[in-house]
TIFIMAR-237181 format. One record per residue (C-alpha): z, y negated, x; residue number from 1. Coordinates in steps of 0.1 Angstrom, whole numbers, plus 5000, padded with zeros to 4 digits. Each point is the difference from the previous one (the first is absolute). Example, Ala and Ser with C-alpha at 12.3 -4.5 7.8 and 13.67 -1.06 7.14 Angstrom:
2
+------+------+------+-----+
:    w :    v :    u :   i :
+------+------+------+-----+
: 5078 : 5045 : 5123 :   1 :
: 4993 : 4966 : 5014 :   2 :
+------+------+------+-----+
//
This chain:
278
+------+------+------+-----+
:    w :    v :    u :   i :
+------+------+------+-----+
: 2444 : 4996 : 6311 :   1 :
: 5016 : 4971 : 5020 :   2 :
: 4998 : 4989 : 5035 :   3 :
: 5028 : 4977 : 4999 :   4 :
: 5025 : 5028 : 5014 :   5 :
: 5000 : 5027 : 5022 :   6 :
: 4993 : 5028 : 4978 :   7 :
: 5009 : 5036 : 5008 :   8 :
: 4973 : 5026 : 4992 :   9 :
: 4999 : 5040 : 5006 :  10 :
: 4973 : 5015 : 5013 :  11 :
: 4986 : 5022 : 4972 :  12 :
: 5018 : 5013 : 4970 :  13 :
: 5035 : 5009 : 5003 :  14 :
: 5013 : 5033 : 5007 :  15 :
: 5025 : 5000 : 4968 :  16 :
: 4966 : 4997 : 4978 :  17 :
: 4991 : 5035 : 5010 :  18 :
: 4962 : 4994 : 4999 :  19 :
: 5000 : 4991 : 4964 :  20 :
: 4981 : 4968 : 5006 :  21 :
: 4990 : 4964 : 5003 :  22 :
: 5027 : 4999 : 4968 :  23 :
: 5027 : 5016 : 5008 :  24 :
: 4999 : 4990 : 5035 :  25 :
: 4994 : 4959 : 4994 :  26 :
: 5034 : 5005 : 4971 :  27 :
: 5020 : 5015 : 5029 :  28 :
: 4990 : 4970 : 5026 :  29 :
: 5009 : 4978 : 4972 :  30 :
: 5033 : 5011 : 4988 :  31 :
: 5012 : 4999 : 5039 :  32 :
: 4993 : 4966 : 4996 :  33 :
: 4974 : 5005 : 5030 :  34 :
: 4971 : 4974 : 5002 :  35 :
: 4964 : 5026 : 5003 :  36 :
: 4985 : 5028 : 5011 :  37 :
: 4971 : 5005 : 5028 :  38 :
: 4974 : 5022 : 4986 :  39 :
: 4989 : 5023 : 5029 :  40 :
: 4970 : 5011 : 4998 :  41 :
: 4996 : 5017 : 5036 :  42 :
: 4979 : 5026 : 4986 :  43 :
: 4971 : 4984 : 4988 :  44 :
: 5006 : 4966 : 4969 :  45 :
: 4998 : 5022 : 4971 :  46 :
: 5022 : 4987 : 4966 :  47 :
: 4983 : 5009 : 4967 :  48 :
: 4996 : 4969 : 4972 :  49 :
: 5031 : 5008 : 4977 :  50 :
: 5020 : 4999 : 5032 :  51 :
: 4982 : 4968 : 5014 :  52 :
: 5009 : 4983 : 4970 :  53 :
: 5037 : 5014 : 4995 :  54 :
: 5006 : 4987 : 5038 :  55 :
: 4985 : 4966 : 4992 :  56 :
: 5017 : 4992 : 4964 :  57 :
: 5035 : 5016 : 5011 :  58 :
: 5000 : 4983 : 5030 :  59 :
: 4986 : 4968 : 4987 :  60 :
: 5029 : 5003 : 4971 :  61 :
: 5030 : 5009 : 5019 :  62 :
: 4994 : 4969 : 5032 :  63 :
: 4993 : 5028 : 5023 :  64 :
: 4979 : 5004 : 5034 :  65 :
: 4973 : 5023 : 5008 :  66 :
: 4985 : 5005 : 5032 :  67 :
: 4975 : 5031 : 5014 :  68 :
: 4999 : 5018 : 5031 :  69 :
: 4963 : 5013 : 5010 :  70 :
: 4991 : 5033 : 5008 :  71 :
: 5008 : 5014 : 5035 :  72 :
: 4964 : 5007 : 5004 :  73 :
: 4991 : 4965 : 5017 :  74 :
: 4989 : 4993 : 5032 :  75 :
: 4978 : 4972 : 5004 :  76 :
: 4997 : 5006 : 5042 :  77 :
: 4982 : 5033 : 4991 :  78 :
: 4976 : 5015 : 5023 :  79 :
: 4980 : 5009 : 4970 :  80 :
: 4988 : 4973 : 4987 :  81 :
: 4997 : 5019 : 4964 :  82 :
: 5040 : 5004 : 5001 :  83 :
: 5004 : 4964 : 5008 :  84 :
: 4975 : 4989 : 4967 :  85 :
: 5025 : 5029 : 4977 :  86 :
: 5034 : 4978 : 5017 :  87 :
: 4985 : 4970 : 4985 :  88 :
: 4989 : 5015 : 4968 :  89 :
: 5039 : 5014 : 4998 :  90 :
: 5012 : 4964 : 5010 :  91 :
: 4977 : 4986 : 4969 :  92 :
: 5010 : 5026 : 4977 :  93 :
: 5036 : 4994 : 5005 :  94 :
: 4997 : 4961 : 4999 :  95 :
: 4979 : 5010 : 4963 :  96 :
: 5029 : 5023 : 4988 :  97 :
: 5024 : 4973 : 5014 :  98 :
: 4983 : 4975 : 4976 :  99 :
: 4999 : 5021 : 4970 : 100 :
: 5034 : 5009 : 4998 : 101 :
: 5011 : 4965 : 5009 : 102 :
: 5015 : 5003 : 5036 : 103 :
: 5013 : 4976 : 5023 : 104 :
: 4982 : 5010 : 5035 : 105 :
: 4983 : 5029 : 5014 : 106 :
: 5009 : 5021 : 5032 : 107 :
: 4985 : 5025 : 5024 : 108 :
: 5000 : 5014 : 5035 : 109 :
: 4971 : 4984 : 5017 : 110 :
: 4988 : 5017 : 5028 : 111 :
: 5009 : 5024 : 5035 : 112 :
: 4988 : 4987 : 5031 : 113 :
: 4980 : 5032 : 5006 : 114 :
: 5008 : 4987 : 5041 : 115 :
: 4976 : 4968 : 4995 : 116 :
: 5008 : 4971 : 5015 : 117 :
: 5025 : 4981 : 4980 : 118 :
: 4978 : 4966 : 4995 : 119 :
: 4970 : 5025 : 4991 : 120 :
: 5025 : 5014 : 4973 : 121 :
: 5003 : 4969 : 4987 : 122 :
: 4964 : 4991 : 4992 : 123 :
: 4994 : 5029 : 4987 : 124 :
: 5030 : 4992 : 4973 : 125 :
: 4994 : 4971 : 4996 : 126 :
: 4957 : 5007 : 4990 : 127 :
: 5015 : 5022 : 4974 : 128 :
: 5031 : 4978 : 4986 : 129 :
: 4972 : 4976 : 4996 : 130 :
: 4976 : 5025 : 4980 : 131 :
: 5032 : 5005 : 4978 : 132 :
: 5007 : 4961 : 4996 : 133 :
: 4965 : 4990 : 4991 : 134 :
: 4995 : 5029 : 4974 : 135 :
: 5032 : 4996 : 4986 : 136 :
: 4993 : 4953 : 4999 : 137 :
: 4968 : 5014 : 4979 : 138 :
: 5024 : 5017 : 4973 : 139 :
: 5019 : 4976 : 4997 : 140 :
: 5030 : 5021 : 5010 : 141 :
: 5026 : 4979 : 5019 : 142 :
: 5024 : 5026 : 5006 : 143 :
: 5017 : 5002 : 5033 : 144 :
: 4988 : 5021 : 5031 : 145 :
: 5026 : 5011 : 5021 : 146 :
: 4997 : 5024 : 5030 : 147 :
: 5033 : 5015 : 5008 : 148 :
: 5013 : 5002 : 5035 : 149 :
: 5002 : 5034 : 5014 : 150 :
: 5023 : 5021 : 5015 : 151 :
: 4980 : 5018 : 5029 : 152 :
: 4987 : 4988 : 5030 : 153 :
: 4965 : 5015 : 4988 : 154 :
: 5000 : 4983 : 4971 : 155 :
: 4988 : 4963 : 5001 : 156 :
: 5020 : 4976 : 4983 : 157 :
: 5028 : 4983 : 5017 : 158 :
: 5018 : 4967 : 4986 : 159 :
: 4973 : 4979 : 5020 : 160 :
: 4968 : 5016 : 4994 : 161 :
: 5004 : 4995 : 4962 : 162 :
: 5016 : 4966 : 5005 : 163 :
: 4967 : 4993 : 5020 : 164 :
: 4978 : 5015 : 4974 : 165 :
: 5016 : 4981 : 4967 : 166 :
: 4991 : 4969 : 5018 : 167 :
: 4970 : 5009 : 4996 : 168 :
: 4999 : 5008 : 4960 : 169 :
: 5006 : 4981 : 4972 : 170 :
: 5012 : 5032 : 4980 : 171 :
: 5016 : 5019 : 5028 : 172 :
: 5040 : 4998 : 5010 : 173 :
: 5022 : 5026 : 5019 : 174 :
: 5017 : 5028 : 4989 : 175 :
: 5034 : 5004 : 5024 : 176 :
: 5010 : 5032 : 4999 : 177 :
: 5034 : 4996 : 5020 : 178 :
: 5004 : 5036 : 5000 : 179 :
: 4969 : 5006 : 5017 : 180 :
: 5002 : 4970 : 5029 : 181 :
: 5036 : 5016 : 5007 : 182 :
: 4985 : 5033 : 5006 : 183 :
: 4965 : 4989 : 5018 : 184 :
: 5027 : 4984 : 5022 : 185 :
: 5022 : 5025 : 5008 : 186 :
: 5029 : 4985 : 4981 : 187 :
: 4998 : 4964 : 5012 : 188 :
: 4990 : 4973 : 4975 : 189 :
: 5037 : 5012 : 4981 : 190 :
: 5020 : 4968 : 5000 : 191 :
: 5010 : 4971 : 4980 : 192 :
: 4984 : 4979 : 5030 : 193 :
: 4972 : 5022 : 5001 : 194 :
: 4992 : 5001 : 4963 : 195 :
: 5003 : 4959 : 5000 : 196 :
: 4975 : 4996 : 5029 : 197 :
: 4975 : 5023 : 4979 : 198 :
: 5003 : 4981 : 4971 : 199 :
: 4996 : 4969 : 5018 : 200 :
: 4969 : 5013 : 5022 : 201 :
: 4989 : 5005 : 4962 : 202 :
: 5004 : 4962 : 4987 : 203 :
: 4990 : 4989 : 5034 : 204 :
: 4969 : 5010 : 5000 : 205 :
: 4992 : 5004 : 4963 : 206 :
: 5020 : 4971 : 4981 : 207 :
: 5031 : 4999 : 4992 : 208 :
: 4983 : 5009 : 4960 : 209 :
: 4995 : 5036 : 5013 : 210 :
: 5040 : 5007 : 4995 : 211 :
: 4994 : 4989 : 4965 : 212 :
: 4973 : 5027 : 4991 : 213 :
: 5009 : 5033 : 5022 : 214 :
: 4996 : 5034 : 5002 : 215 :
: 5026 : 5022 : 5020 : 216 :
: 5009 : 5035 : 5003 : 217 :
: 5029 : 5020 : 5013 : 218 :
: 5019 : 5036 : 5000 : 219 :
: 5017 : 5016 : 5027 : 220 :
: 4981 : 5018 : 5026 : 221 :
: 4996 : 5020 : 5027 : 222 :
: 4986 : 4994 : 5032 : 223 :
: 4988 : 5012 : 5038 : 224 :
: 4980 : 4990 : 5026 : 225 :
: 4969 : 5000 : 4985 : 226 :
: 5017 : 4981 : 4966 : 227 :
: 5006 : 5008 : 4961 : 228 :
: 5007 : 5037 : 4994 : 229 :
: 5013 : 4998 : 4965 : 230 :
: 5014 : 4979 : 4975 : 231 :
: 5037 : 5001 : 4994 : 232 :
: 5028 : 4994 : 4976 : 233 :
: 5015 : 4966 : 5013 : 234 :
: 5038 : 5014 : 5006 : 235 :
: 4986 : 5026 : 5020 : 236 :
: 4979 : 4980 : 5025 : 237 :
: 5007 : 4971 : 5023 : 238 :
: 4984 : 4977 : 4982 : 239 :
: 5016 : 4967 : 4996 : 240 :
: 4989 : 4993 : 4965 : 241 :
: 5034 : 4977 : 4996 : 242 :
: 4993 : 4969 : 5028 : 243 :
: 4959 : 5004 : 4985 : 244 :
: 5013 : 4994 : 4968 : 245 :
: 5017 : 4969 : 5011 : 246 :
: 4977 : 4991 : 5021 : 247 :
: 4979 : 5000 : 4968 : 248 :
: 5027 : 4982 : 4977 : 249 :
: 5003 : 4970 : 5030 : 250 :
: 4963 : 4995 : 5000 : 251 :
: 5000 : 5002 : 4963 : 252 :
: 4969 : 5023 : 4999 : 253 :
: 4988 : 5008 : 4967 : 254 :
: 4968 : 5028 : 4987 : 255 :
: 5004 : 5037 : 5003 : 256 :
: 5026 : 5024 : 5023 : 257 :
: 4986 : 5034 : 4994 : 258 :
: 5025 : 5027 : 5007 : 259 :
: 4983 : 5032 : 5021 : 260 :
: 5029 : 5022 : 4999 : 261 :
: 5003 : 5035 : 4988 : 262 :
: 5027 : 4992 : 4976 : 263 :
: 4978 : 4977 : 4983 : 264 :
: 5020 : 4984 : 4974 : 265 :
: 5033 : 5005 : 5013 : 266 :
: 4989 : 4976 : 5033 : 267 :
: 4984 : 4978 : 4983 : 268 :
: 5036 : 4994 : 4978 : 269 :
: 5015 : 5002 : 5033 : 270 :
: 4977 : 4969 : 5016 : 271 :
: 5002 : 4976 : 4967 : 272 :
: 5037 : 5011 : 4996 : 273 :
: 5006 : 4985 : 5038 : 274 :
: 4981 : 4972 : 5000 : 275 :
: 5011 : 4983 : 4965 : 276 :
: 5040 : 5007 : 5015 : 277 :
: 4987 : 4979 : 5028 : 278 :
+------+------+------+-----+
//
C-alpha cells in the first residue's frame, strides 16, 4: 500500500471475477494495473481467517490498497438508544476487520437526522465517534475513521459537518463522496471551480497534510429533489468526473479514489486511464 499517489480502488470485487473470490478478484485488479479494492462489507463485517490473511499478504505483496465500507446498518442519531450502541459496535468491528486485513481507512454512513435539530445531531455523533476513538486508542488500532458524506437531505453528513467533526479527532478524516454532494445538491457542486473550492474548504480547515492522506469516492448518479437515487455508470450520468480529476491532479491529492459505479472495473480503468493522460 502507498499513499504517495492517488490510487484508484473498486468498490468490492470485480465483476469479471464472477464471485470466485478474494483471489481471483485481487489478480484481476492487479493485472488492470488498478491500485486496490474497497471491501464492502454493508451487510454486517464478516471475512473468514484464510480470507483475512489472503487479503492482507496479497495485498501487502503486490503494493496495493485496501479500504472497508461499514455495514448500512448504522445510525448513531437513533431513537433507540440500543440501535445506536449496535452502529458503534458495527463502526468497531469494521475498524477491527480494517486492521486485520491491513487497510488504509475505514468508512460508514453515520447518521439521519430523524428531524432533530441539526446542532443536536451533531452531539449526538459526535458522543459516539468519541466512544469509537477511545476504544479503538486502547487497541492500539490507528486506522483511519472516516464518515462519508451523504447523498440525501435526511441523511447527516455534509462536507462541513465532518470537516467540523475531524477537528475534533485525532483518528478521524472525511470521506468526500463527490457523487453524493452532487446529488444532495441537486447537481450543483459539478465544476472544476466547484471541485477546487471543496478541496480547498478541505486544506483550509484541516491542513493542507489532509490532501496527502485521503479518502474519496465517486460513480455516476442519479438524482431528484430529495437527492441520490442510484448509482450510475459514469458515461451515462452528468457527472463531471473529468475537471474532478484535474482538480485532483492540480492539488496533487494523493490516498484512495474509490470507484462506486456499477461497471466496477471498467470505471475504475476509465478514471486512472484519464487522469495519468492528464
Amino acid at each position: 500500500m502507498t499513499t504517495d499517489k492517488l490510487n484508484f480502488l473498486t468498490a468490492g470485487l470485480p465483476l469479471s471475477s464472477e464471485n470466485k473470490g478474494y483471489k481471483k478478484g485481487l489478480e484481476i485488479i492487479k493485472e488492470m494495473n488498478l491500485d486496490g479494492i474497497e471491501v464492502e462489507f454493508v451487510h454486517g463485517v464478516r471475512m473468514n481467517e484464510a480470507n483475512q490473511s489472503l487479503v492482507k499478504d496479497f495485498t501487502e505483496k503486490e503494493g496495493l490498497m485496501v479500504t472497508c465500507h461499514g455495514p448500512y446498518y448504522i445510525n448513531l442519531n437513533s431513537d433507540e438508544s440500543e440501535k445506536i450502541d449496535a452502529s458503534v459496535i458495527r463502526i468497531l468491528e469494521t475498524a477491527r476487520m480494517g486492521r486485520a486485513i491491513g487497510a488504509y481507512s475505514i468508512t460508514f454512513h453515520a447518521a439521519f437526522y430523524m428531524k432533530k435539530p441539526v446542532d443536536d445531531v451533531y452531539k449526538t455523533v459526535y458522543s459516539s465517534i468519541e466512544k469509537i476513538s477511545a476504544e479503538l486508542e486502547k487497541e492500539n488500532n490507528n486506522i483511519w475513521i472516516r464518515p462519508e458524506t451523504t447523498g440525501k437531505g435526511t441523511q447527516w453528513g455534509t462536507l462541513e459537518e465532518i470537516v467540523k467533526l475531524s477537528k475534533e479527532f485525532k483518528n478521524v478524516l472525511p470521506c468526500i463522496d463527490f457523487a453524493h454532494i452532487h446529488a444532495r445538491n441537486n447537481g450543483i457542486y459539478n465544476t472544476y471551480d466547484e471541485f477546487s473550492k471543496m478541496i480547498e474548504f478541505v486544506a483550509r480547515e484541516l491542513g493542507s497534510d489532509v490532501l496527502n492522506h485521503m479518502h474519496m469516492h465517486l460513480a455516476g448518479i442519479e438524482y431528484g429533489i430529495k437527492g441520490e437515487k442510484n448509482h450510475l455508470i459514469l458515461k451515462e450520468s452528468d457527472m463531471n468526473y473529468k475537471d474532478l480529476l484535474k482538480v485532483l491532479k492540480q492539488f496533487n491529492v494523493k490516498g484512495a479514489l474509490v470507484c462506486e459505479s456499477p461497471n466496477i472495473e471498467g470505471d475504475t480503468k476509465l478514471l486512472k486511464d484519464y487522469y495519468l493522460s492528464l
